[in-house]
Every structure is written in structure tokens, then in C-alpha cells.
C-alpha positions in Angstrom: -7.5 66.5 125.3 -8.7 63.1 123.4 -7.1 60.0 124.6 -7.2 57.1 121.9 -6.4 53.5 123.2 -6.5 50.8 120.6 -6.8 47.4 121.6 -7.6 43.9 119.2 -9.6 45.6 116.0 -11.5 48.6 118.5 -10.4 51.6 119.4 -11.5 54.0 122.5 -11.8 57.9 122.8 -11.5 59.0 126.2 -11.8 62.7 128.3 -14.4 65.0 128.6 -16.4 63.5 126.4 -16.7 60.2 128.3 -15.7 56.9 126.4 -16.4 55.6 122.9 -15.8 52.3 121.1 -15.3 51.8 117.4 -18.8 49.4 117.1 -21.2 51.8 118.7 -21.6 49.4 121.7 -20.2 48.4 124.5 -19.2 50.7 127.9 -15.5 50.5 127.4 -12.1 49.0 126.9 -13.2 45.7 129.7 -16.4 45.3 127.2 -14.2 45.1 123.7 -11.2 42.9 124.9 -14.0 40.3 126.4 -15.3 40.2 122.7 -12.0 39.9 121.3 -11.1 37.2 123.7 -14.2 35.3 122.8 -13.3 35.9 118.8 -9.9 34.6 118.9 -10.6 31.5 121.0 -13.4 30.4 118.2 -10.8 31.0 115.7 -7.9 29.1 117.4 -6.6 25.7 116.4 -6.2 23.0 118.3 -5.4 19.2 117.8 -8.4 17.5 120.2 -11.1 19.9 118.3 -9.8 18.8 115.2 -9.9 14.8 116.5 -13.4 15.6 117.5 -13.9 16.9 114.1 -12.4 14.1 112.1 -14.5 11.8 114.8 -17.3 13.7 113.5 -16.7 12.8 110.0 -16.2 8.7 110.6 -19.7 8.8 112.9 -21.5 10.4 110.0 -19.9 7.7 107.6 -20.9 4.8 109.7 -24.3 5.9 109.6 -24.6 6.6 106.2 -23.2 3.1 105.6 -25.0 1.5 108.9 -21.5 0.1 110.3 -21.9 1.5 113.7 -23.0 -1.0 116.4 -21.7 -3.8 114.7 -24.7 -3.6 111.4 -24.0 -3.5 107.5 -23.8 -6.9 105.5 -19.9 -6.6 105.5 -17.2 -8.1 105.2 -17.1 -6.8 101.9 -14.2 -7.9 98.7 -11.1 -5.6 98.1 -8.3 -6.4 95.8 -5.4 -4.6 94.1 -3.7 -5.5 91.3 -0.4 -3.6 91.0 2.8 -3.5 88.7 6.3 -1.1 89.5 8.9 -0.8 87.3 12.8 1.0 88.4 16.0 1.3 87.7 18.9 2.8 89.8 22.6 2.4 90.6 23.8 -0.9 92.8 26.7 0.3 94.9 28.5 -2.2 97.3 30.2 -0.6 100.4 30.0 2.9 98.9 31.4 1.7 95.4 29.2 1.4 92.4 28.9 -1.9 90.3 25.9 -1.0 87.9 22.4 -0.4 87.4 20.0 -2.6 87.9 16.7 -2.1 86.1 13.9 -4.1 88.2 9.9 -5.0 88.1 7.0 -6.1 90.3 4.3 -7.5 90.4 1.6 -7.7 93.7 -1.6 -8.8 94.4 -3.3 -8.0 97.9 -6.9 -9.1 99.1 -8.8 -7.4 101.6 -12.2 -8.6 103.8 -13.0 -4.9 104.1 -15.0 -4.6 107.9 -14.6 -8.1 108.8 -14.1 -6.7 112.3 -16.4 -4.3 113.2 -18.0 -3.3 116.9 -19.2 -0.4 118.5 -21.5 2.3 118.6 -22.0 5.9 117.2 -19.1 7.4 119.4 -16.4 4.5 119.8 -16.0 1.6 116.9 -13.7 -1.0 116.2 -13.2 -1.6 112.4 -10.5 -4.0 111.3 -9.8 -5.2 107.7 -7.8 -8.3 107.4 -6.1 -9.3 103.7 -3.3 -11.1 102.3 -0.5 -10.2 100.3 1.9 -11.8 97.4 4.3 -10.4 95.5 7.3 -11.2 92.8 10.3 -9.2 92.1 12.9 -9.8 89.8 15.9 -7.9 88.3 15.3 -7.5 84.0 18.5 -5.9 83.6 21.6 -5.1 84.8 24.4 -2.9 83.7 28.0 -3.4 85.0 29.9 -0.1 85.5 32.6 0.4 83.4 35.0 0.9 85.9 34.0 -2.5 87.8 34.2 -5.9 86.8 31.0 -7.6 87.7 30.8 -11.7 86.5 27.0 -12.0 87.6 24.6 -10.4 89.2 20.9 -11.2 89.2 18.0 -11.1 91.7 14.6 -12.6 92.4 12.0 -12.0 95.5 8.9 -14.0 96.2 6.8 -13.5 98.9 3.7 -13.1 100.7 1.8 -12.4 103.9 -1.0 -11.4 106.3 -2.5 -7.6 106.1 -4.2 -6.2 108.9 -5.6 -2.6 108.1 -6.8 -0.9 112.0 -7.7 2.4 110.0 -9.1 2.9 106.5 -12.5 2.2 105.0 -10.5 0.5 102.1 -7.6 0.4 99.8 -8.8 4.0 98.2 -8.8 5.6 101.5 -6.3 7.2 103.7 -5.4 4.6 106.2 -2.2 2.3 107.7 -1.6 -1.6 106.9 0.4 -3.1 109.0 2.3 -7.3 107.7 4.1 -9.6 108.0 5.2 -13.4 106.4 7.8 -14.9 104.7 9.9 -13.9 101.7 12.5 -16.3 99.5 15.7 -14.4 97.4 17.6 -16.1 94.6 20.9 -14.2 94.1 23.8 -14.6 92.2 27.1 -11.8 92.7 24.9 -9.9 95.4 27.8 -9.8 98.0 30.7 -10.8 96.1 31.3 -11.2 92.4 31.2 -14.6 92.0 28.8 -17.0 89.8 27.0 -19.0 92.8 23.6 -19.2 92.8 22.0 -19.0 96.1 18.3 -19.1 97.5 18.0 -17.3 100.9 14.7 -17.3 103.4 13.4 -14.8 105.7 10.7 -13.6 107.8 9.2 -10.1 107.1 7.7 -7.2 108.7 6.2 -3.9 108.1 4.2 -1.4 107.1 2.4 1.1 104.6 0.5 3.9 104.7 -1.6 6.2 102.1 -2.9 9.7 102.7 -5.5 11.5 100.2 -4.6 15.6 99.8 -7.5 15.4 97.0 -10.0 13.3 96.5 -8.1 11.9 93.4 -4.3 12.9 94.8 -2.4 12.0 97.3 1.2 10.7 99.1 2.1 7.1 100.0 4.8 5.0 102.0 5.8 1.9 102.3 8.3 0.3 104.8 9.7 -3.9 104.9 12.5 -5.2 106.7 13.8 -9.0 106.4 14.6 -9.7 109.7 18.1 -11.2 110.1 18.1 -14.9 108.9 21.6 -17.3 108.8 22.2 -18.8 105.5 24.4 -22.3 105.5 25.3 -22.0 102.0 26.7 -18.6 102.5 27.7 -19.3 105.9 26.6 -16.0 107.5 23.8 -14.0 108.1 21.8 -11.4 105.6 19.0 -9.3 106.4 17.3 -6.6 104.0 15.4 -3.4 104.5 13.3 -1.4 101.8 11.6 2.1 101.9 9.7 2.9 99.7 7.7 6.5 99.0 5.9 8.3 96.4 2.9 10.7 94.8 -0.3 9.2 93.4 -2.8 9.9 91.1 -6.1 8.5 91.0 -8.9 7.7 88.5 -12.0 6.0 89.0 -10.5 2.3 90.1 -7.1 2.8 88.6 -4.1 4.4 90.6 -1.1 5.6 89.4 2.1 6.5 91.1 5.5 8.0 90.7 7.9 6.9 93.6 11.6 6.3 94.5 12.6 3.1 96.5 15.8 2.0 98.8 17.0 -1.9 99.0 19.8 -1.8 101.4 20.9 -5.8 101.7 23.8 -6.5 104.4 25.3 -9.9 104.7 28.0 -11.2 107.5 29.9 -13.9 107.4 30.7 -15.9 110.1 34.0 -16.2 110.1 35.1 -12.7 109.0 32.1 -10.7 111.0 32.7 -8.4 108.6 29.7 -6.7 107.1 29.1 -6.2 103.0 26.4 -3.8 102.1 24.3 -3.9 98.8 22.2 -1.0 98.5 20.3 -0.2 95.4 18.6 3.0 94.6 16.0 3.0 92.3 12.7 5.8 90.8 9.8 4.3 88.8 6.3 4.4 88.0 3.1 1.8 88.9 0.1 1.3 88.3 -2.7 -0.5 90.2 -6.1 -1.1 89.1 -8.5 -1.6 92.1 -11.7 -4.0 92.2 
């Protein structure tokens, strides 16, 4: 009688003619599931080897570019030049009003490894920037089942960038900001002709990640903290996301994205909340130098 036993990718005949594995080697079925133990923890996946690994990767950059232990003749110049154009529907509490067709403009400015310490295995490299920006509305569309009198929109704004990881603008990384942005709206909240300038601090965040070296996915995230307005009397706050595919050549970047602007304002005497939320897709382009 032959016995077979098959265990991982080798197999065993037992009985009178002893035992035999599938590789010629080996004395049995202990031998062969010790080598297919060993095989299948090389092959395995897990997250600190592949930290290790992507450690690996920066260490070998900072030595190529002689950043670790504080060296290189950094900081070094980064800026962005960018302009987005969309259009979308304006809805206020769930009912639309129009479409609004919108464009910006941005400029950010980087000190690429203006903070940088450390040594081979452990490094600190900050990039610190700044950031403005101008948004306006270019047309708008009433709905033709609501009666809209006005309704226009401006942004300016601007603020610090801090960038904890990322070798530059054309590199996957996160930038985190902040400052201080200014709105001039007329018929935002209610359809009325009044023209109004409201102020508020901002915070937030955006993020890139490279698939390809000349592809990749991006996000961006800013919310205008709550501020009270005395010409309204009430209180707005504003919240936009932000998110999209890129394509990049040589110092130019262009992108494909959709974006959210949801604007609430409550009065004070009501305490009842009005939402503005526009919806938007458009294309940009920003030329890096």
C-alpha cells in the first residue's frame, strides 16, 4: 500500500518503501512544512516592513541629496502658480436657485527644507510657505423655477503653509494652513440686493499622492471657522472639499476635480440655520517653478 500526504507544494509517499518528498531532499513531512513555513513568512505582507522599506527609500534620498544630519545648501525656492475653473448647481436648504460658474486663481511659496535635522535613520524636514488666493463667481444662472434678484460671490485670502512630509510641491506629501479669508456676497442667504463683506479665520489641509511618476490623486480640505457678522446680524461659517486626478508634465500639472462649498449662516434672532451649498466639477492647471 502507498500512502500519499500532500502538504504546501510537496507531497510524500509512505510504506514499505520508506518516505519520499517531491524535491529529492529532505527526510520527511517535519522537513517540507519547515521550508514552506520559512517560504511563506518571506512572502508575507506586513505594514512595519513596508515602513522600514519606505524608510529605506527617504535614507537613500537624503544621501543622494546630502540632507541627512542637518547638510545640503537648502532652503531651496518652490512656487506654484495655479488657475480652476467650475461650474455647478447652488441649492439653498435642499432647493435649487441656479448655477453658478466660478474661477481661481492661487499662488503658494515654499522654503523647501528650511527645517532640517537629523541623521541617516531619524530626520526632521519641514517646508514652510505661504499661500494667496482669489475666487470669484463669472456667472450665474437663475433656475427657472426660482426667482433669484442677485447673487454674486468673491473670496480673497491667504495664509501660512507648513509641509511636515514631502520633498516638494511635485511629491507625495501633506500641507497643513491656516490665515484669514474676506467674502463679498450679495443674495447668498436670502434673495435680496445687499452687498455684504464677511471675515474669517481659516484652517486646513491638502494632500497629493503620486500612483506614477507623472499620475496621481489629490485633496484638499478648508473650513471658515464660525465668525459673527454685525451687518447680517448672525453668524456664517463655510467648509470646502475639494478632490481630484492629476496629470503631470515636466513643471506643468494638470487636474480634473469636483469641489463642495457648503456656506451656513444663523441669525441671531431667528437661530435658524440657511444652507448654501454649491457643487461644482472643473479643470486647473498649475505650472510649477
Amino acid at each position: 500500500m502507498i500512502l500519499t500526504i500532500s502538504i504546501g507544494e510537496n507531497s510524500w509517499a509512505a510504506g514499505k518503501y520508506g518516505t519520499y518528498n517531491g524535491d529529492g531532499g529532505g527526510s520527511g513531512p517535519a522537513s517540507s512544512i519547515s521550508e514552506t513555513q520559512a517560504r511563506r513568512s518571506t512572502e508575507r505582507f506586513n505594514i512595519l516592513d513596508f515602513i522600514k522599506n519606505q524608510q529605506s527609500a527617504v535614507n537613500a534620498q537624503n544621501s543622494k541629496y546630502g540632507r541627512g544630519g542637518g547638510g545640503g545648501s537648502g532652503p531651496y525656492l518652490d512656487l506654484g502658480l495655479g488657475y480652476s475653473q467650475d461650474t455647478g448647481p447652488v441649492t439653498r436648504d435642499g432647493i435649487t436657485i441656479g448655477k453658478d460658474s466660478r474661477s481661481t486663481g492661487r499662488i503658494q511659496f515654499f522654503l523647501d527644507d528650511l527645517i532640517t535635522r537629523g541623521n541617516r535613520t531619524k530626520l526632521l524636514n519641514i517646508d514652510l510657505g505661504v499661500e494667496g488666493f482669489y475666487s470669484l463667481t463669472t456667472g450665474f444662472t437663475q433656475d427657472s423655477a426660482f426667482t433669484q434678484t442677485s447673487h454674486t460671490y468673491k473670496e480673497t485670502g491667504g495664509g501660512l503653509l507648513i509641509r511636515p512630509i514631502g520633498r516638494s510641491s511635485q511629491d507625495t506629501g501633506l500641507t497643513v494652513k491656516g490665515g484669514y479669508v474676506s467674502v463679498d456676497e450679495t443674495g447668498l442667504w436670502a434673495n435680496n440686493t445687499l452687498p455684504t463683506t464677511l471675515y474669517a479665520p481659516y484652517l486646513g489641509a491638502e494632500t497629493k499622492l503620486y500612483l506614477l511618476n507623472f499620475l496621481g490623486i489629490y485633496g484638499d480640505y478648508q473650513n471658515m471657522l464660525e465668525t459673527s457678522s454685525t451687518s447680517l446680524a448672525g453668524k456664517w461659517k463655510m467648509q470646502r472639499f475639494k478632490y481630484g486626478a492629476f496629470l503631470e508634465i515636466y513643471l506643468l500639472n494638470l487636474s480634473a476635480y469636483l469641489v463642495s462649498t457648503e456656506m451656513n449662516f444663523t441669525g441671531n434672532t431667528s437661530g435658524v440655520m440657511v444652507k448654501e451649498l454649491y457643487s461644482g466639477a472643473g479643470f486647473s492647471a498649475t505650472l510649477y517653478f
